[in-house]
Every structure is written in structure tokens, then in C-alpha cells.
C-alpha positions in Angstrom: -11.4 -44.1 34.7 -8.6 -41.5 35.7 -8.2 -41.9 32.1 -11.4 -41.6 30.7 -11.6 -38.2 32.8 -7.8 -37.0 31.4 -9.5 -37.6 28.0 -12.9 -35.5 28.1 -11.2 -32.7 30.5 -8.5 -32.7 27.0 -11.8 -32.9 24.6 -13.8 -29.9 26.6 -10.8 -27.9 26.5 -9.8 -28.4 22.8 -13.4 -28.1 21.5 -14.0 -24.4 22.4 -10.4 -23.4 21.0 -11.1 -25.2 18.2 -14.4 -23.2 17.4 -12.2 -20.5 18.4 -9.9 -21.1 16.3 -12.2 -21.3 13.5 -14.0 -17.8 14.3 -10.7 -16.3 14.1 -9.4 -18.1 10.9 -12.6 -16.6 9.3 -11.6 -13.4 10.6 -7.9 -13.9 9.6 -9.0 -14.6 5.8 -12.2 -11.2 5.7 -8.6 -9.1 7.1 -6.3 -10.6 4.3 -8.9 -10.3 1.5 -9.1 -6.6 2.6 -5.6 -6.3 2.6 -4.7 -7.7 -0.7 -7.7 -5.3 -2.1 -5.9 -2.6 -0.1 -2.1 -3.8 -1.6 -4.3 -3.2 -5.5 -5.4 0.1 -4.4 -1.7 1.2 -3.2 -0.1 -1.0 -6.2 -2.1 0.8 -8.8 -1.9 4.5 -6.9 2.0 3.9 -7.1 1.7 3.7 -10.5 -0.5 7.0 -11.0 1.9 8.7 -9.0 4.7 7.6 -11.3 2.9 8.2 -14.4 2.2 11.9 -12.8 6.1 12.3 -12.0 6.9 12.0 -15.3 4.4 13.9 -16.5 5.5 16.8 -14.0 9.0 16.1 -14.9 8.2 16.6 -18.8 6.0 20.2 -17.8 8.5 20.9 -15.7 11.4 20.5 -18.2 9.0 22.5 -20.7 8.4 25.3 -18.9 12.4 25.2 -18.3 12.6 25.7 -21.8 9.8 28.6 -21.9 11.6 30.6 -19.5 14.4 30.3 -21.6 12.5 31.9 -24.6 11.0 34.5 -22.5 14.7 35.2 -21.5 16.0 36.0 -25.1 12.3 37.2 -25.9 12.6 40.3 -22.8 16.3 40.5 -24.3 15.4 41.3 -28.0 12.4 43.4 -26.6 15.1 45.3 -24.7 16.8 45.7 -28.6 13.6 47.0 -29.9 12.9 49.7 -27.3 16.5 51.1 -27.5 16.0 51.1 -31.4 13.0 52.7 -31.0 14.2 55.0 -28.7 17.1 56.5 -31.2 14.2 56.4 -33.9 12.5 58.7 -31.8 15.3 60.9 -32.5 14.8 61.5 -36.2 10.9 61.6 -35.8 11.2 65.3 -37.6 12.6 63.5 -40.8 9.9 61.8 -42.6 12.8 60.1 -45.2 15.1 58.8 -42.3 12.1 57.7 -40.2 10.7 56.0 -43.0 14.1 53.7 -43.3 14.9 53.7 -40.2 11.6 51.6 -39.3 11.9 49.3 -42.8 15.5 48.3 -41.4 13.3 47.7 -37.9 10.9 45.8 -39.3 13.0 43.8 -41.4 15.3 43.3 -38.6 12.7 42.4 -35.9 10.9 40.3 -38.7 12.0 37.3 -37.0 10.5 37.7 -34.2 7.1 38.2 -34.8 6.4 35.4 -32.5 6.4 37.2 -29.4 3.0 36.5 -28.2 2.3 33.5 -29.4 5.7 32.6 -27.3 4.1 34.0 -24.3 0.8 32.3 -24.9 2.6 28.9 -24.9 4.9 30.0 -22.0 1.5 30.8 -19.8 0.1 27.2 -21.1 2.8 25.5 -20.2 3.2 27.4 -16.8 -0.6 26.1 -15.7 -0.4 22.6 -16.8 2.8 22.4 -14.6 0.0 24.1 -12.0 -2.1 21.4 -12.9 -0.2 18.4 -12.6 1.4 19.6 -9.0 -2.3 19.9 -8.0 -3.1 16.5 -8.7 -0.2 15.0 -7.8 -0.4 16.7 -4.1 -4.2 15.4 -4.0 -3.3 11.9 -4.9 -0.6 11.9 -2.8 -3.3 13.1 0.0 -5.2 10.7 -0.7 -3.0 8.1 -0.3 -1.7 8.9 2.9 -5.7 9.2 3.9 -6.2 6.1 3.1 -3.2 4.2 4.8 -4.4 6.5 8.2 -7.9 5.5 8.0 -6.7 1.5 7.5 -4.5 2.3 10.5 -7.3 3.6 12.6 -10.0 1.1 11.3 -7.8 -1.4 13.5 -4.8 -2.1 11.6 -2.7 -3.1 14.9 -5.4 -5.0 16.5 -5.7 -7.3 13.0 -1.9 -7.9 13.6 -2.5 -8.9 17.1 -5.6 -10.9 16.0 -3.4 -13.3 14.1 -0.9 -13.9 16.3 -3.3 -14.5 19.0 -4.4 -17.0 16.6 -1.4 -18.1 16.1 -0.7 -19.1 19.7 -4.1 -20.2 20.0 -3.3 -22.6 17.4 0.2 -24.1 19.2 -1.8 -24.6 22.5 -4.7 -26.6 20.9 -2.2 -28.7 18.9 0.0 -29.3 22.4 -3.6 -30.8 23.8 -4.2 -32.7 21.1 -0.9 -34.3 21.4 -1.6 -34.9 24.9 -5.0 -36.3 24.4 -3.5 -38.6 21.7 -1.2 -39.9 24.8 -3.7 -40.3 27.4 -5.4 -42.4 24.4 -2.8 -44.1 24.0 -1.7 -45.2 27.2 -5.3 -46.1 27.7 -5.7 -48.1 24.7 -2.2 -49.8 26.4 -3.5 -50.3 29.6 -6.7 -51.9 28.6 -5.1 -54.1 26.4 -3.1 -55.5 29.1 -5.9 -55.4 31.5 -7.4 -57.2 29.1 -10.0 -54.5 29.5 -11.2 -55.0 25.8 -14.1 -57.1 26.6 -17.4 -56.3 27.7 -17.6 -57.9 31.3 -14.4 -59.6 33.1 -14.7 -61.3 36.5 -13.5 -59.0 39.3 -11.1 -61.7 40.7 -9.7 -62.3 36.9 -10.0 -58.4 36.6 -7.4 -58.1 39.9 -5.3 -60.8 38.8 -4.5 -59.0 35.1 -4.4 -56.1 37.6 -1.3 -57.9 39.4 0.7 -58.6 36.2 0.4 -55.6 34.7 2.1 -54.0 37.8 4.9 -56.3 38.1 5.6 -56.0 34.5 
């Protein structure tokens, strides 16, 4: 009977953590399918982000290479204003001004590019604007998102498991206990001879007897 009692007290106990158990396993799995959609959306940010960093990098090496040009650009305007300057000198003599601005425009001929160099320099100056911009928002968002996980409960999920997780060892110790007091029941009975449905109470006290002194 002691037994009996050992048993259900085991079965009441394990029951509740068991339906415990499974409440939190449910949660467990809801927490890791949010996470692994959460992992995508990180996974597949990381790759924006690198796709963007390259793509800075390359406007960022371009407009390297437009300030560069505006460099030698400001440098041969520089040239031009000093030529003009001396030209300025012979405006009086129609024949030498007249050369004088052929030689100019044959010299300079070149570099008849100017503002279409300083069209591309601006162009390349905002899509380097551009791409910080979205970078810095994407970024942003990122980091948004990883606070608002955090704040949604992102510790207490972590705590949820292991609670689980303990949960899980203590129910398995009862069961192994219940599985003894089974046993030793089963053991008991059988040499109490216990097995069948009605025994004489003196033939019940003399099994009794031998199972003590064995």
C-alpha cells in the first residue's frame, strides 16, 4: 500500500510537469521559428550591407579619381588665366591678339572637357552621398531591429529554455524513481505471492514471514 501511495504521489507530481513541459516545448519551438526567421533577416541584411560596401568602396575610389581631375583641371585653368592675363597685354594689337588667342585655343584645345569633367565629378560626389545614406539607414535598421528583439524578451526566451531544461531533468529523475517503486513493487508482490486476486490472511502472513527472512 506504502507503495501504491509512492507510486501516485510520483504520477501526480510528473503529470503537471509533464503538461508543463509540453506548454513550454511549444513555446521553445514559436521562439526558435522566430529566431531562425530573425537569423534570414540578419543573414540576408549582412549581405546588403556588403553589397553596399563595395559599392561605397567603388564611389568612393571614383570620386578619388574625380578629385584628381579637378586637381589638374584648377591647375590648367590656373595656365589659362595667366595666358590670358599676358594677352591682356597686347589687347591694343589686333594682329598679335589675333595669334596670340589661335596659339590659346589650339593649346587649350585639349581641354575642352572642363565641364563635362565637373558634371561627372558632382555625379559621382552625390552617388557617394547616396550610398553613405543608405548604408547608415540600413545599418539603423539593423541595429533597431536586434534592440527591439532584445526588448520583446530576448533574455527571458533564454531563461525560458533552460527553465525547461531543468524542468525536463527533474521529471525524468521521477520517472526513474517511479519506475523503482514499480519495480520493487512488482518484486514484492511476486514474492508475496500478491499476484492473485484473494490469498488467505494466514497464507498471506506466512509468505509475509519468508520474504522477511530472505
Amino acid at each position: 500500500f506504502i507503495l501504491d501511495f509512492k507510486i501516485k504521489e510520483l504520477k501526480s507530481q510528473i503529470e503537471p510537469r509533464d503538461k508543463q513541459i509540453r506548454e513550454q516545448t511549444e513555446q521553445i519551438n514559436d521562439m526558435v521559428n522566430e529566431l531562425e526567421n530573425l537569423q534570414k533577416i540578419i543573414v540576408n541584411l549582412d549581405i546588403q550591407l556588403g553589397e553596399l560596401r563595395e559599392k561605397l568602396s567603388a564611389a568612393d575610389h571614383e570620386l578619388k579619381r574625380e578629385i584628381v581631375k579637378n586637381r589638374a583641371s584648377k591647375a590648367a585653368l590656373k595656365t589659362i588665366r595667366t595666358d590670358l592675363h599676358h594677352v591682356s597685354g597686347i589687347i591694343q594689337e589686333p594682329a598679335k591678339l589675333a595669334k596670340a588667342l589661335k596659339e590659346m585655343y589650339h593649346k587649350y584645345n585639349a581641354d575642352k572637357d572642363f565641364d563635362v569633367i565637373r558634371v561627372e565629378e558632382g555625379e559621382a560626389r552625390n552617388e557617394f552621398h547616396r550610398q553613405r545614406d543608405f548604408l547608415e539607414r540600413t545599418v539603423k535598421t539593423l541595429q533597431q531591429q536586434v534592440i527591439t528583439f532584445s526588448k520583446a524578451g530576448g533574455g527571458d526566451k533564454i531563461r525560458l529554455v533552460e527553465e525547461n531544461a531543468t524542468l525536463i531533468a527533474e521529471t525524468n529523475k521521477l520517472r526513474r524513481n517511479l519506475k523503482t517503486e514499480s519495480t520493487e513493487k512488482k518484486k514484492m508482490q511476486s514474492l508475496l505471492g500478491l499476484t492473485a486476486k484473494y490469498m488467505p490472511a494466514r497464507q498471506a502472513q506466512k509468505r509475509l514471514n519468508e520474504a522477511v527472512m530472505t
